[in-house]
N, C-alpha and C positions, 0 to 999 in steps of 0.2 A: 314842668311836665315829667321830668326821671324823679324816680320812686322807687328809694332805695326801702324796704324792711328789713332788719333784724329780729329774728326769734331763734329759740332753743335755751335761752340763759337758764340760769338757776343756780339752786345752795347743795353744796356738794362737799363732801370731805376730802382730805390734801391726799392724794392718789387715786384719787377717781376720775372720770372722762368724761366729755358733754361734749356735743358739736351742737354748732351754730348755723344757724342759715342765714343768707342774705337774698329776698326775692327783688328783684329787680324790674320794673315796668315803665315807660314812656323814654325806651331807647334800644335800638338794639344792640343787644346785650355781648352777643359774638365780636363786635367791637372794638370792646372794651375791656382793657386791665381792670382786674379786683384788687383792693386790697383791704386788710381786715385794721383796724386800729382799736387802741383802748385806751381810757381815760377812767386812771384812780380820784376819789376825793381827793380836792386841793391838788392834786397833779394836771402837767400837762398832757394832750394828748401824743400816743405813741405810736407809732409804727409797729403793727407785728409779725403781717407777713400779705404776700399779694402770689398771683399768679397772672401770667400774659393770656391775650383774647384766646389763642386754640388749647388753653390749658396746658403746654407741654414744658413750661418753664416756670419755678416759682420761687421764691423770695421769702426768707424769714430773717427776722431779727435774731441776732446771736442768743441772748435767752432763753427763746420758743424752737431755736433747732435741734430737731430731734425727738420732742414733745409733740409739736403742732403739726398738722396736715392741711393744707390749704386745696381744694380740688372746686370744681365747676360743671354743670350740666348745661349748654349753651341751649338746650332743647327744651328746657325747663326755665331759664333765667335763671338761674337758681346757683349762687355761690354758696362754698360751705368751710368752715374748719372745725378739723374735729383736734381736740383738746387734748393730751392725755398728760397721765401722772400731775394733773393737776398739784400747787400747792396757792398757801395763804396769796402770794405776791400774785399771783393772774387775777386776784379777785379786782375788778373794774365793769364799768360800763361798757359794751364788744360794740366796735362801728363798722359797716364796710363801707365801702365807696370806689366812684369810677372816676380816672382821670380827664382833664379839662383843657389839659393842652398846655403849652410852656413848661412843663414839667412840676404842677402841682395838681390836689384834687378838686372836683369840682366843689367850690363853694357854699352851693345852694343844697347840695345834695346828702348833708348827714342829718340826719334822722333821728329817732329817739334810741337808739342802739339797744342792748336786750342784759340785761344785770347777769352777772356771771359773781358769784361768793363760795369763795372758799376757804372751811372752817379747819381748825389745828386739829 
């Protein structure tokens, strides 16, 4: 029943910005911790950054901090990060996803995530 979507992806050149979205439906959303992952070809998938349910704490991987913005509209479902200074190495598949309790994400819940490419 949770229904997680990703959109926003695309091909963009190494310094340039994109944000993503994540719509969220079959949970309430206020809840629930976000967080955002990505997965390169032949790579595993990665952590890259989340935010807690009232939005006022959030989490990035060492890579993406200072780059990345991770924020939420709970009135919308609607998670978001927005990207900047893009270069080649973010290019991957963008996941988000809501936690499942015992301290992983929920299983059932990732999606077809949204192509994120970025050119030299």
């Amino acid at each position: 029943q949770v229904q997680l979507v990703e959109s926003g992806g695309g091909t963009v050149q190494a310094g340039d910005s994109l944000r993503l979205f994540c719509a969220a439906s079959g949970l309430t959303f206020s809840s629930y911790a976000v967080g955002w992952f990505r997965q390169a070809p032949g790579k595993e998938r990665g952590f890259v950054a989340a935010i807690s349910r009232s939005g006022d704490k959030t989490y990035y991987a060492d890579s993406v901090k200072g780059r990345f913005t991770i924020s939420r509209d709970n009135t919308k479902g609607t998670a978001y990060l927005q990207m900047n200074s893009l270069t080649p190495e973010e290019t991957a598949v963008y996941y988000c996803n809501v936690p499942a309790g015992g301290g992983f994400w929920r299983p059932t819940s990732w999606g077809q995530g949204t192509q994120v490419t970025v050119s030299s």
